[in-house]
N, C-alpha and C positions, 0 to 999 in steps of 0.2 A: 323449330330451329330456323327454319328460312325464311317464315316469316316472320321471327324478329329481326334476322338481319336486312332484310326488305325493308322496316320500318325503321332501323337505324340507318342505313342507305336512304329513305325519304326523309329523315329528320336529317342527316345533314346536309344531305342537298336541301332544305330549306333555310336551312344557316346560312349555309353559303348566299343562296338565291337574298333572303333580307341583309348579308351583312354588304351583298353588291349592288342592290338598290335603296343599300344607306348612303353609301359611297357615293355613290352616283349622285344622291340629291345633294350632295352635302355638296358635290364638285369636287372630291378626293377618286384618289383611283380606286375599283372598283376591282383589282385586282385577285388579291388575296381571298374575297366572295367568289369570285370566278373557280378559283384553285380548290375551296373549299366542296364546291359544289360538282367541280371536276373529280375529285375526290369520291363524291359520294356514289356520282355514274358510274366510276370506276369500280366499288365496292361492290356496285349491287349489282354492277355484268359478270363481276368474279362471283357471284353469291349463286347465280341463277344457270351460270355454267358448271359450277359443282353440283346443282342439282338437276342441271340436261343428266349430265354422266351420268349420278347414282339412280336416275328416271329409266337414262337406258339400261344399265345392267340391270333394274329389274324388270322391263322389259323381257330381257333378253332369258335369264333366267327363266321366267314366267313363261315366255315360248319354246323354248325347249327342254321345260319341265327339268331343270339342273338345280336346285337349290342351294343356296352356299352348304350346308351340311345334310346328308341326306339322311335321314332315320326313318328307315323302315320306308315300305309301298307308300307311294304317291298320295294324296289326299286332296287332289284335284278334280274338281267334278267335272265328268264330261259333257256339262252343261255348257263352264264357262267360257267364256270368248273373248275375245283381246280384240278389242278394235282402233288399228292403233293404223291412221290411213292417211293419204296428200293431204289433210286438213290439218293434222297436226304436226306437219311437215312443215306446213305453211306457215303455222303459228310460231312457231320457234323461230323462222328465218325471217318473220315480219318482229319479233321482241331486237334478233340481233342489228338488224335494218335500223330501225328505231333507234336503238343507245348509240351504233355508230354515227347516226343523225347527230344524233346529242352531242356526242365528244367533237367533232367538227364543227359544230355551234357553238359551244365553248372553247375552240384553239385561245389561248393567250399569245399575244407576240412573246411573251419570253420563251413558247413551249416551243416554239417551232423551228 
């Protein structure tokens, strides 16, 4: 599921991106690619932040063994481990770094 919306978020942000360097060459504004492709950044930071959430609550779940319905003793092995550390703390707030880059590189004067 998220990574088809991932790929419809990179298909339109390539729309947009070709319909704003059609523009561009043509010497037409170059607007409405802008928008388009504003669009798609948008889509796919709402895409990847429903799936932080549904990442943590299983997480969360998962570390303190609460299951959305519990049936019956545990089925967790006391093998497994969660490693879940400042690395991918990091990773998350270098994705969010990133698209916010993005949307400030695409401001249009009418957005602002």
């Amino acid at each position: 599921m998220f990574v088809t919306a991932d790929l419809v978020a990179l298909s339109v942000q390539g729309v947009g991106g070709a319909l704003a360097a059609t523009a561009a060459g043509n010497n037409k504004d170059p607007e409405k690619g802008g928008k388009i492709m504003l669009g798609g950044i948008v889509f796919q930071m709402l895409a990847i932040t429903i799936y932080m959430g549904l990442a943590i609550e299983f997480v969360c779940r998962f570390w303190y063994n609460e299951p959305f319905k519990l049936q019956g003793p545990s089925r967790r092995s006391p093998n497994w481990s969660l490693h879940v550390g400042p690395q991918h703390e990091a990773d998350v707030s270098g994705i969010y770094a990133q698209f916010s880059y993005d949307v400030r590189q695409l401001r249009l004067p009418s957005l602002t």
